[in-house]
C-alpha positions as CSV (number, residue, x, y, z in Angstrom):
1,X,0.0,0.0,0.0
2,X,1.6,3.4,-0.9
3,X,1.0,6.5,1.9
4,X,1.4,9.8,1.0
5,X,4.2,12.0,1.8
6,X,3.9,14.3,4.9
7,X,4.6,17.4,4.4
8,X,7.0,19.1,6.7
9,X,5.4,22.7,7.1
10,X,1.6,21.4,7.6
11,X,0.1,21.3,10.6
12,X,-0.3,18.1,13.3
13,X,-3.9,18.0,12.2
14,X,-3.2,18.4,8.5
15,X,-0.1,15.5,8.9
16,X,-2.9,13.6,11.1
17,X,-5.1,13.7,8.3
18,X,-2.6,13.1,5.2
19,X,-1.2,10.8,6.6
20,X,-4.0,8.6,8.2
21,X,-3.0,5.2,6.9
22,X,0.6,5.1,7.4
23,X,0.0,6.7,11.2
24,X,-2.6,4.0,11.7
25,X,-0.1,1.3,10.4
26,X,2.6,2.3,13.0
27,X,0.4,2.2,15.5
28,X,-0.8,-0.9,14.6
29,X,2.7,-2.3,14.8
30,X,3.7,-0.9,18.0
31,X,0.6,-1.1,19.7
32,X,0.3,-4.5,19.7
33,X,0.8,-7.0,22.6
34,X,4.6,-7.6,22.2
35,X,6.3,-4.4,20.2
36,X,6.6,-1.9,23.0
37,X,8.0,-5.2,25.5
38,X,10.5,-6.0,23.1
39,X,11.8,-2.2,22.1
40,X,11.9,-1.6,26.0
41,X,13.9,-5.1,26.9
42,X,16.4,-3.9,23.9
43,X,16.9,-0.5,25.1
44,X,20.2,0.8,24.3
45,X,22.0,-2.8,24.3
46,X,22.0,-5.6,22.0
47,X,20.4,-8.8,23.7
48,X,20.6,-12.5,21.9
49,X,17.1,-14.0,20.8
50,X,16.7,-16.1,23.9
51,X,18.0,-13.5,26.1
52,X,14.8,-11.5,24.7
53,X,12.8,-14.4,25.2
54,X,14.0,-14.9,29.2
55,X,13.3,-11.1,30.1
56,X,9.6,-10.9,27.9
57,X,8.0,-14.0,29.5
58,X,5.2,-15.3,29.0
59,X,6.1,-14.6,24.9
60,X,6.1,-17.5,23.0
61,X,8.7,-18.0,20.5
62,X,6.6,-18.0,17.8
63,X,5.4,-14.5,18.8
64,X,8.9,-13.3,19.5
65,X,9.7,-14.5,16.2
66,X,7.2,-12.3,14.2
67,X,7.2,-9.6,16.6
68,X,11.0,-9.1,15.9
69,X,10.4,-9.8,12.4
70,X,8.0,-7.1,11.9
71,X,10.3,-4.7,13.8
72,X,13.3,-5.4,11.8
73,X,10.5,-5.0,8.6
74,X,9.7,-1.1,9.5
75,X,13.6,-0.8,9.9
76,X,13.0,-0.5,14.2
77,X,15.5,-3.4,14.7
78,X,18.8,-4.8,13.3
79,X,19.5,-8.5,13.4
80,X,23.1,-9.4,13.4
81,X,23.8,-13.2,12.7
82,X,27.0,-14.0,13.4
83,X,29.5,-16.6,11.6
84,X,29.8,-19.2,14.6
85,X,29.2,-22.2,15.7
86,X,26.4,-22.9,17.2
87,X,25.0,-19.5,14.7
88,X,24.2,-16.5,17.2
89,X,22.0,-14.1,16.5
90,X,22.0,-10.4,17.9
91,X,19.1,-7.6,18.1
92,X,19.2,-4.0,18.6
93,X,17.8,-0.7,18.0
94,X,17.9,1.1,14.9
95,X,18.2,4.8,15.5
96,X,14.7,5.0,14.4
97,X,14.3,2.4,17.3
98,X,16.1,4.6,19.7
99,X,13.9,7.4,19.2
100,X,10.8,5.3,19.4
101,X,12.3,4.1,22.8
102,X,12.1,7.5,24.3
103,X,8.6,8.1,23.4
104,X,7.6,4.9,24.9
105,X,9.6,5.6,27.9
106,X,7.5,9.3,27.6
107,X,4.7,7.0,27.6
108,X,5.3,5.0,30.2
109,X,5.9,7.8,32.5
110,X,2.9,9.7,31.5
111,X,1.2,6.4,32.3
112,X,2.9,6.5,36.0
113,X,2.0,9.9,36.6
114,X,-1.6,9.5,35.6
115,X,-2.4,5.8,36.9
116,X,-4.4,7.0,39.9
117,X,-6.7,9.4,38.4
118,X,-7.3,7.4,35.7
119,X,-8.3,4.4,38.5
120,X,-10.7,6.5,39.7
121,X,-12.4,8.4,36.6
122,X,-12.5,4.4,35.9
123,X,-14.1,3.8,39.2
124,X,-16.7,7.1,38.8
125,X,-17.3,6.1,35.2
126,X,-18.2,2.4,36.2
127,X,-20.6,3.5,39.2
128,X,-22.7,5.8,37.0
């Protein structure tokens, strides 16, 4: 599917609005179960496919597999495989990664911050 090019100079509405599909697509990627586990376990480091696997339990390798896979795909994630025996197989952040690491880190502190009034406009809303 081909998105349109955002323009620069438009405003967040107009680049919400032009660019619709390709923002839903990201979000779609990184708003799924496993994305935002796996670009917060990689951090700045490079961790082993296992290693991954260890620190985002319950994830099944399967899932591990494509969630990595789809990472790598939107250019989020490098995999390294290295000439040894047995093969290993490194995964780290892209710089793209890296900057999508600090707005989930944003995120994830916004969340912090907020977790207790959202509990109770969860709680009022509920009892209504």
């Amino acid at each position: 599917m081909a998105h349109p090019i955002i323009q620069a100079n438009g405003t967040a509405s107009d680049r919400c609005e032009e660019g619709r599909d390709l923002v839903r697509d990201v979000l779609e990627r990184i708003g799924d179960k496993w994305s935002v586990v796996v670009i917060c376990q990689l951090g700045d480091t490079t961790r082993r496919f296992n290693e991954l696997r260890r620190m985002s339990a319950p994830i099944t390798q399967r899932m591990l597999s494509a969630t990595l896979r789809g990472l790598e795909r939107d250019g989020l994630v490098t995999r390294t495989v290295h000439d040894t025996t047995p093969p290993r197989v490194d995964y780290a952040l892209t710089s793209r990664g890296l900057s999508l690491l600090k707005v989930v880190r944003d995120l994830a502190g916004w969340a912090e911050d907020n977790a207790s009034g959202i509990l109770s406009s969860r709680t009022a809303f509920d009892a209504r």
